[in-house]
N, C-alpha and C positions, 0 to 999 in steps of 0.2 A: 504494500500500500504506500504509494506517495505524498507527497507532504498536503499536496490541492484533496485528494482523499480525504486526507485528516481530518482535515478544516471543515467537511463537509457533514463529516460523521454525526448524526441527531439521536443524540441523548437524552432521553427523560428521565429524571429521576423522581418517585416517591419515597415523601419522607414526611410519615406522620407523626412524627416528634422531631419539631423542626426548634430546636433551640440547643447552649450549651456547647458541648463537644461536636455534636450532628453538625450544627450549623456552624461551625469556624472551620470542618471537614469541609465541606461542601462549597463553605465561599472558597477554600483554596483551591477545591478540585475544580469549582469552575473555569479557572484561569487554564486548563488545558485546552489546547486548538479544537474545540466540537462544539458545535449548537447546543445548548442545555436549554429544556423547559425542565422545568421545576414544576411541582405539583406539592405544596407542604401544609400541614397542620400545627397549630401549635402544639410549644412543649408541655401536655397537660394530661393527666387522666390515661397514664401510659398502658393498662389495661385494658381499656375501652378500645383505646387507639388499635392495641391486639387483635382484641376481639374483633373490629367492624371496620378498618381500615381497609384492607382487603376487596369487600362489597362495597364499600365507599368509593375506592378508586375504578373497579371492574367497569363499574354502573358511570362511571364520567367517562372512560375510556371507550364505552357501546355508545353512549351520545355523539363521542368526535368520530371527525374522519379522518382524524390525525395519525399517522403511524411513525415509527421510530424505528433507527437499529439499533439500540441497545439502551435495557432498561436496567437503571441503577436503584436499589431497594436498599433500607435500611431492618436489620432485625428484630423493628417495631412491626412489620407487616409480614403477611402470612401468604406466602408465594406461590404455595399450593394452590389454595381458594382462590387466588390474583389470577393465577393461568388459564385454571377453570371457570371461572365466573365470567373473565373476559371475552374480548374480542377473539377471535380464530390467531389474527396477526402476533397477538402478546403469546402465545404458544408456538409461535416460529421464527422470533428472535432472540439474540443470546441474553440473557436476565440475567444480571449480575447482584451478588448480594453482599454489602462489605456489614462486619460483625464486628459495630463499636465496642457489642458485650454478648453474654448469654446467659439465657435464665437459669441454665443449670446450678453456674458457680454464684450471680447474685447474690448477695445476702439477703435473707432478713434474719428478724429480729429474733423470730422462737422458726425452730427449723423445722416445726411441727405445721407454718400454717405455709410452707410452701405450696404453691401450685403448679404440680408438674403440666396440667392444659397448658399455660406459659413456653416449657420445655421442650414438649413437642411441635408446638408450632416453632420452635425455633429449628427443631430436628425436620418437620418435614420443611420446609423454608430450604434448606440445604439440600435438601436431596430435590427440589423441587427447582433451586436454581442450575444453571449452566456453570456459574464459578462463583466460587465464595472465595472472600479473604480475610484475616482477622487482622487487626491490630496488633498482637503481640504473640507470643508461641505459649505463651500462658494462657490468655484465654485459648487458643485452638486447643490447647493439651488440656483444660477443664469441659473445654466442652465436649471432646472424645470421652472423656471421662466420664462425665453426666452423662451421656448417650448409653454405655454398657452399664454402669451401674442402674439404669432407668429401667435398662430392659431385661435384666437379672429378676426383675418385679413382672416380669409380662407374662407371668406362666406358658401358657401354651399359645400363644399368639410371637412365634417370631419369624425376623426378620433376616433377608439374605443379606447380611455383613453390611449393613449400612454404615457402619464407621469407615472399612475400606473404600465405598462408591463414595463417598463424605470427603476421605484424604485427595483420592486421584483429583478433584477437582477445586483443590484448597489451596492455598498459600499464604505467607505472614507479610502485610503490609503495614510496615510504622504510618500510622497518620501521619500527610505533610503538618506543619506548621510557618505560617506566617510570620518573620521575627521582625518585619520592618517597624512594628513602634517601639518593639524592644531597643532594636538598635539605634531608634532617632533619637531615644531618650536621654537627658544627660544624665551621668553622672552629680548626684548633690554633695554639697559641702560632708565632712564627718568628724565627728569631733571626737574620735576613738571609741565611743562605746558599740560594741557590735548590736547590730538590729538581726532579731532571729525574727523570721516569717511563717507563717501559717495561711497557705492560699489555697486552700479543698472547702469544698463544701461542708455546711455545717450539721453535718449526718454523723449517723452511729455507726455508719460500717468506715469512716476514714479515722474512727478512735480519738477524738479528739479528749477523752479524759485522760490516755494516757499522756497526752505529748504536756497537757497542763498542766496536770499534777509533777511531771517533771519543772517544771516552768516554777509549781509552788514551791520545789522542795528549793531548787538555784536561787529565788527571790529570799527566802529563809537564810538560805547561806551567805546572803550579802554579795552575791555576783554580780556584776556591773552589767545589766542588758539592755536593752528597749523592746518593744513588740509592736510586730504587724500582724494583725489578726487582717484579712483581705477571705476572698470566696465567697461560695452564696449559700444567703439563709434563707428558710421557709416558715412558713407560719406556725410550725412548731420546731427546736430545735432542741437536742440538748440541754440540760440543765446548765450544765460545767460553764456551759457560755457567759451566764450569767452572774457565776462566781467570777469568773475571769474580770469581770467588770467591778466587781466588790475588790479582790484580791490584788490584780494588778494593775487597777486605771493609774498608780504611777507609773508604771513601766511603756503605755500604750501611746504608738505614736498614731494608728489608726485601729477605728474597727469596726466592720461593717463591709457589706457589698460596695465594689465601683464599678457603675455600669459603662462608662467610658474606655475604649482601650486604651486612649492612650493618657490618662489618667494613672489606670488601671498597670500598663508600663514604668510610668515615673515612680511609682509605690516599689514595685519590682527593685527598680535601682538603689533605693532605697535600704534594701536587705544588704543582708551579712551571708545570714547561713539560713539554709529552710530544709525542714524537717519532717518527714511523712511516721508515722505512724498507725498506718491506713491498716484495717484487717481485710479490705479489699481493693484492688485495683487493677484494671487491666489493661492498661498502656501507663499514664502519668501524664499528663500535657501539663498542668500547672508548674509540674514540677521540672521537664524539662523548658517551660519559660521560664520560671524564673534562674535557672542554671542558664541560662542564656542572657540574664539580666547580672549574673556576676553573683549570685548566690551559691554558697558551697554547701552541696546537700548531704543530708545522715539521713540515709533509706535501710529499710529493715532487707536483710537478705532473702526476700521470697519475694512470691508474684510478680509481677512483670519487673519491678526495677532489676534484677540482677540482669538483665536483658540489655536495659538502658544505661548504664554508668557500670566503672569497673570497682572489683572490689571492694578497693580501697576505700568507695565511699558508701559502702554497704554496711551494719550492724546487726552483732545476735540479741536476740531478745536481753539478756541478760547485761549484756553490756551496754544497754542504751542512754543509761543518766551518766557513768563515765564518760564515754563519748561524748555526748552530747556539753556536759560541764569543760571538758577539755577544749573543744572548739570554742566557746565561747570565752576562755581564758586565753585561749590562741590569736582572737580578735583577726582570721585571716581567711579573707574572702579569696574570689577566684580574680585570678589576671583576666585582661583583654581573652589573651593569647586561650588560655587553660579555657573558658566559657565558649568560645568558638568552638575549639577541637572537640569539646564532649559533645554539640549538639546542630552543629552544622548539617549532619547528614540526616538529621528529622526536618530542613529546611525543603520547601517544596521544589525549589532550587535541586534536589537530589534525588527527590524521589517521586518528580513527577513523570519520569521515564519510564520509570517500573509502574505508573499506574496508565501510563498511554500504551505497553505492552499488555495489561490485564485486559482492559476495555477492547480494546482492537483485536484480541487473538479471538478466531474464526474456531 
């Protein structure tokens, strides 16, 4: 295929939770040479979106007369029901499906009120598309995972190796990332005390009592820090948040949501060092922004970070408040040089080659 090819290529993508990670995905991938319609929902009611998404989009797509070569799905929608519900045309072009995440490995709260309907829609979704790819080889390796341990439960009802038809047509794509407001940003004044950051959402599966309660024991000890509490909250949060505001509003240099990027950037530059403690994740975008903004990260050694940064900047569970107390009496961010090398190749700049070879292979 030639370059006038390319450029020609018409891409629709559905994306019924069009907010977050999805959509700074999607604004980046639209800068590839192809026609994109968009077709999105807001980021709300992500069950629902599951459930009738699908018949939502089938039922718009029998209205048009619009056809497309290749449709780009997110693992909010149920690709199965999509093919079948649809038009004849949407069952004879290649359907791509990339997997921000999956419900297998999800958390919640009590493991009791899972609902594996979730899971297999996510399971037939895969076998229903042409090519899937994941974000990271953590989630691919949980959701292999989910899929046999799901069907260990299916007594007499199975299946011919659907994890194998699952592999042959899978691969690991790092989400690009955007760094240009990171890098417009300046650099602010510092007056030596290191600024440690918190930029995940303000949920119970990113653990945020652990990384505080380290926060209260360092402030106990008299350790010289400041705090950016950054990320999004929801109308219910964590308790812990609210101590943090009793406990350390002298330490806080901000806290709260910034809907602005590039606001949202100058905060970034801002940091020192930033700190996951996440008992879920499966890629990291905050965290490799803000290691792009000159923040030196302490990531637990599981789930996707071992993927993304090398050892060095990885932690065991038990050694987390030495760590963590040691860098902060180190007061030593990352150079120019060191922020670039770790995260230039999640730059769309890298890896939008690899996502113009996914789309275009026949």
């Amino acid at each position: 295929m030639d370059q006038d090819e390319k450029k020609v290529l018409q891409v629709l993508v559905l994306e019924p939770y069009y907010g977050g990670s999805h959509k700074a995905f999607l604004k980046g991938l639209s800068r590839l040479p192809y026609t994109f319609d968009f077709m999105t929902l807001p980021a709300r009611k992500w069950k629902w979106r599951m459930r009738l998404a699908a018949p939502y989009y089938a039922a718009a797509l029998n209205r048009s007369d619009r056809r497309y070569d290749r449709i780009l799905c997110s693992p909010f929608l149920d690709v199965a029901a999509l093919r079948g519900l649809g038009p004849l045309w949407v069952r004879e072009v290649p359907l791509l499906t990339y997997f921000h995440e999956n419900q297998f490995a999800y958390p919640v709260q009590v493991e009791d009120e899972r609902d594996f309907h979730f899971a297999l829609t996510n399971l037939t979704t895969a076998l229903a598309s042409d090519r899937i790819a994941f974000n990271s080889t953590y989630n691919f390796n949980s959701f292999m995972a989910g899929i046999e341990q799901m069907l260990r439960k299916s007594h007499d009802l199975k299946l011919d190796n659907p994890c194998g038809a699952i592999r042959e047509k899978a691969q690991v794509l790092a989400p690009g990332i955007d760094f240009s407001k990171i890098d417009g940003a300046l650099d602010p004044p510092r007056d030596g005390t290191p600024v440690i950051l918190w930029n995940h959402r303000w949920e119970h599966d990113k653990n945020p009592e652990t990384f505080f309660r380290a926060l209260f024991q360092l402030d106990r000890e008299g350790l010289d820090f400041k705090l950016l509490v950054l990320g999004k909250s929801y109308r219910t949060r964590p308790a812990i948040f609210d101590e943090v505001l009793d406990r350390l509003a002298h330490r806080l240099l901000h806290f709260g949501y910034v809907p602005s990027a590039s606001d949202y950037a100058a905060w970034l530059r801002q940091g020192d060092l930033v700190v996951s403690t996440a008992g879920h994740e499966f890629f990291g975008m905050a965290i490799v922004e803000a290691v792009r903004a000159g923040c030196r990260p302490l990531l637990p050694r599981r789930l996707s970070y071992p993927e993304l940064f090398p050892h060095s900047y990885l932690y065991d569970e038990e050694d987390f408040l030495p760590r963590l107390r040691q860098l902060v009496r180190d007061k030593t961010r990352l150079s120019a040089d060191e922020s670039r090398s770790l995260t230039d190749h999640f730059g769309w700049e890298r890896v939008g080659a690899d996502y113009q070879a996914w789309i275009e292979r026949v």
